[in-house]
PyMOL CGO cylinders between C-alpha atoms (Angstrom):
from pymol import cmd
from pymol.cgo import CYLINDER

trace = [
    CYLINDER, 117.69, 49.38, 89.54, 115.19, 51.61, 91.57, 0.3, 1, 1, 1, 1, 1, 1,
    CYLINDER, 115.19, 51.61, 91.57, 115.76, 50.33, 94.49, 0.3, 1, 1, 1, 1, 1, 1,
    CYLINDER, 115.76, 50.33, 94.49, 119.74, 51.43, 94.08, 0.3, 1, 1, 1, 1, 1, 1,
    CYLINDER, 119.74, 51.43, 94.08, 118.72, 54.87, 93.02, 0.3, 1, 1, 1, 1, 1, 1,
    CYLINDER, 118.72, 54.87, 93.02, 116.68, 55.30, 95.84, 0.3, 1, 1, 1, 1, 1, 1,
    CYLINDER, 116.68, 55.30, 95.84, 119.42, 54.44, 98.23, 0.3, 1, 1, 1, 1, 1, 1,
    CYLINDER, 119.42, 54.44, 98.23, 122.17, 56.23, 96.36, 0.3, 1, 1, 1, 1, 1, 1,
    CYLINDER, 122.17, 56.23, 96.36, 120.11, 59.07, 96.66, 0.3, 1, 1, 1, 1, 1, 1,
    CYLINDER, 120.11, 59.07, 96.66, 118.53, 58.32, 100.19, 0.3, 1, 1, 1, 1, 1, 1,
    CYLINDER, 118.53, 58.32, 100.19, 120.60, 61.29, 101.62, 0.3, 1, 1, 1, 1, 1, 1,
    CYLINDER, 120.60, 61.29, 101.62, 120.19, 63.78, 98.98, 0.3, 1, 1, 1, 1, 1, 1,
    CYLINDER, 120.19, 63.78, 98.98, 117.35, 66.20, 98.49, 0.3, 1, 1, 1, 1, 1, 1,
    CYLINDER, 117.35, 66.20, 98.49, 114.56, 64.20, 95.94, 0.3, 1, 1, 1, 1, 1, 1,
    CYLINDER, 114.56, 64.20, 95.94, 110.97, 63.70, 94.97, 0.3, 1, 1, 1, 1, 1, 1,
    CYLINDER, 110.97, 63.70, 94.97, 109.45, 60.43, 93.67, 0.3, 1, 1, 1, 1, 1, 1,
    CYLINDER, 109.45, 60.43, 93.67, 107.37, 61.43, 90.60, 0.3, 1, 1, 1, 1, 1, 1,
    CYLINDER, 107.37, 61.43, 90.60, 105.22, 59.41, 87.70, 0.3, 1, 1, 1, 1, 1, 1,
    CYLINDER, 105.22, 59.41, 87.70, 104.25, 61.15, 84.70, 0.3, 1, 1, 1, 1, 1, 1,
    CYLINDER, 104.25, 61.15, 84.70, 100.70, 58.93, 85.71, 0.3, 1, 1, 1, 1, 1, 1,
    CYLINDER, 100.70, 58.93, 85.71, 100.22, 60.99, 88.69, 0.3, 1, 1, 1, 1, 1, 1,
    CYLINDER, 100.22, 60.99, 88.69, 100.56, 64.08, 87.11, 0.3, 1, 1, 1, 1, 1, 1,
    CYLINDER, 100.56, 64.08, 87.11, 98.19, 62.95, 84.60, 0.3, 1, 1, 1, 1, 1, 1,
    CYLINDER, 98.19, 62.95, 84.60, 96.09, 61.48, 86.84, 0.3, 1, 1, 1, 1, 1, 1,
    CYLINDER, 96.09, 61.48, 86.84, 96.14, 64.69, 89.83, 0.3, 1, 1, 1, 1, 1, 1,
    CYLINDER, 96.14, 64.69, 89.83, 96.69, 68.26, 88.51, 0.3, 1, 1, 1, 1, 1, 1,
    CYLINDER, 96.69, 68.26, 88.51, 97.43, 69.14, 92.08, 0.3, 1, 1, 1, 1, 1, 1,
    CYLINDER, 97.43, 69.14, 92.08, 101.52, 67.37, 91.93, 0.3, 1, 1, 1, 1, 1, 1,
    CYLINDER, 101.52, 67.37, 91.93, 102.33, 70.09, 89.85, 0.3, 1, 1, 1, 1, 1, 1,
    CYLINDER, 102.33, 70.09, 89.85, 101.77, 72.34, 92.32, 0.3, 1, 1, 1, 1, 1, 1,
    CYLINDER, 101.77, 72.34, 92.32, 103.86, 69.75, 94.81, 0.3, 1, 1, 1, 1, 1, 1,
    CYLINDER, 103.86, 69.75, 94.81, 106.29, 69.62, 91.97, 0.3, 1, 1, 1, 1, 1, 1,
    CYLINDER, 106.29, 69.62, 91.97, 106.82, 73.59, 92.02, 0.3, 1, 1, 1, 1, 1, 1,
    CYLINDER, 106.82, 73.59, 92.02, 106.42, 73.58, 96.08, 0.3, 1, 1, 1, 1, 1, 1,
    CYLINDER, 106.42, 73.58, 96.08, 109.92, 71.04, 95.95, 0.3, 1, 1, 1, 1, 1, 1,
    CYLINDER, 109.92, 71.04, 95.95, 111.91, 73.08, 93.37, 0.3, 1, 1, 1, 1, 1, 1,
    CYLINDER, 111.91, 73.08, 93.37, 110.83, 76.06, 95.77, 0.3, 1, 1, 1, 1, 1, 1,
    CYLINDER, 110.83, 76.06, 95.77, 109.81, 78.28, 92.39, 0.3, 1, 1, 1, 1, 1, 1,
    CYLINDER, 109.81, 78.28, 92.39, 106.63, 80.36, 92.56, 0.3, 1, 1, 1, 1, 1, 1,
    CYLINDER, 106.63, 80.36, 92.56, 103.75, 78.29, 91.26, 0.3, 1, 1, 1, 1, 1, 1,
    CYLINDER, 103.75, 78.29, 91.26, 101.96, 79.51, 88.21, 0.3, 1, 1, 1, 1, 1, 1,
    CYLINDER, 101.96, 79.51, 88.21, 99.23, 77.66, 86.28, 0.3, 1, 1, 1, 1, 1, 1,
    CYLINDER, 99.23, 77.66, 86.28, 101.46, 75.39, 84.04, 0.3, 1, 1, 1, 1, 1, 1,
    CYLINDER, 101.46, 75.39, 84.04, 100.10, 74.21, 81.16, 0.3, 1, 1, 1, 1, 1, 1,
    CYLINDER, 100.10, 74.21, 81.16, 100.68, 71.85, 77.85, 0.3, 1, 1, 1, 1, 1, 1,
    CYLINDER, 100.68, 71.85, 77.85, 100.87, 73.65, 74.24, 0.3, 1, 1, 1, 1, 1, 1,
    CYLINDER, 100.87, 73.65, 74.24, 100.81, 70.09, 73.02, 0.3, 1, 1, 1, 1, 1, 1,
    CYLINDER, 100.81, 70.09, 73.02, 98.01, 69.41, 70.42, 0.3, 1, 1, 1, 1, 1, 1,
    CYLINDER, 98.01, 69.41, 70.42, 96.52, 66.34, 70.71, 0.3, 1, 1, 1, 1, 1, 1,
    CYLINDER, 96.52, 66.34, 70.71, 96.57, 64.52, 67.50, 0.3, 1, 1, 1, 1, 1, 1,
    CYLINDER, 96.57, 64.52, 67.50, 95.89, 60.64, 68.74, 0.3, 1, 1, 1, 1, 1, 1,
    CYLINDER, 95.89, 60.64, 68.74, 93.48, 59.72, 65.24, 0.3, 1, 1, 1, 1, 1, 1,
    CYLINDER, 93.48, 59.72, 65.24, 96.64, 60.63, 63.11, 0.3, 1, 1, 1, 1, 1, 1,
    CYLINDER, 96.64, 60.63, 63.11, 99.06, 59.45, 65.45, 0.3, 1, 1, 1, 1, 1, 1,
    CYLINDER, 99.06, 59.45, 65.45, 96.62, 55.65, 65.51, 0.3, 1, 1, 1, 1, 1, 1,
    CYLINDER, 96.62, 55.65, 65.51, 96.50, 56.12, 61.63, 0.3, 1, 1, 1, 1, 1, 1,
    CYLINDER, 96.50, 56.12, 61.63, 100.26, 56.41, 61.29, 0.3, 1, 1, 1, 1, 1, 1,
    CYLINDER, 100.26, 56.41, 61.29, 100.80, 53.36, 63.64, 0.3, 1, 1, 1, 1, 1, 1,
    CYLINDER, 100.80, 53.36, 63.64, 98.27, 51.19, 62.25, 0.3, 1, 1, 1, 1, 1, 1,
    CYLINDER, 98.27, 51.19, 62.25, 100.07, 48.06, 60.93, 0.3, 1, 1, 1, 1, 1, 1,
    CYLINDER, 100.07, 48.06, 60.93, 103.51, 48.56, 62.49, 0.3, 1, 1, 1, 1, 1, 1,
    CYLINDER, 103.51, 48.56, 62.49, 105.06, 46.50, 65.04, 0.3, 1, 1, 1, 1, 1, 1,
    CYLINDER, 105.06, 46.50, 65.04, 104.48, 50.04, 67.05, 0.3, 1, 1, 1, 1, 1, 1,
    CYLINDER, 104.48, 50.04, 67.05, 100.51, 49.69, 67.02, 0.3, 1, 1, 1, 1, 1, 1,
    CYLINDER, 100.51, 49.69, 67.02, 101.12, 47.42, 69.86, 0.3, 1, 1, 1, 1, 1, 1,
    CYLINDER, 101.12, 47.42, 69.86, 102.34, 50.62, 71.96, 0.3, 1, 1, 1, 1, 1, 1,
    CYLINDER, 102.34, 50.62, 71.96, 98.68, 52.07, 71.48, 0.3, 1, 1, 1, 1, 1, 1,
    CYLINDER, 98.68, 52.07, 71.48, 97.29, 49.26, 73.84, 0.3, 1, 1, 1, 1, 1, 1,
    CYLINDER, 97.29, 49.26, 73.84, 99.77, 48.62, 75.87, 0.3, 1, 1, 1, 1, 1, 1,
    CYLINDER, 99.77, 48.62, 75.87, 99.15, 48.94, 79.79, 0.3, 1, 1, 1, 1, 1, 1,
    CYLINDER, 99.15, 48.94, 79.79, 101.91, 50.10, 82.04, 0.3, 1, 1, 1, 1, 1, 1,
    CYLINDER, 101.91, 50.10, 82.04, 100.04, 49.50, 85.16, 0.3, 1, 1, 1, 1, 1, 1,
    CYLINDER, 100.04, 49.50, 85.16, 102.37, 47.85, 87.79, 0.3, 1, 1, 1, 1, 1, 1,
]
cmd.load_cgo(trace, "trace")
């Protein structure tokens, strides 16, 4: 399925992005903002991490699994 996006899309205008790599290197944002051609600013999360209650909440579902999961590739 990726490999037919990235050929339908081979002519058009696109950037390859993982939400890893901007986890990972604070710098793609920039790289992110440089492609969209907008002026970069300091972007930042408002998001409040909350992973004990979040682990507390899931603890005993068939979701815990989630928690441990690795995506790696």
């Amino acid at each position: 399925m990726v490999a037919k996006a990235l050929e339908d899309f081979k002519s058009t205008r696109h950037i390859i992005l993982y939400y890893e790599d901007i986890i990972k290197n604070h710098t793609k944002l920039v790289e992110v903002q440089d492609f969209l051609k907008v002026p970069q600013v300091d972007l930042k999360s408002r998001q409040v991490e909350n992973w004990g209650d979040i682990k507390k909440a899931l603890k005993g579902t068939p979701y815990e699994s989630f928690l441990h999961a690795d995506y790696r590739m």
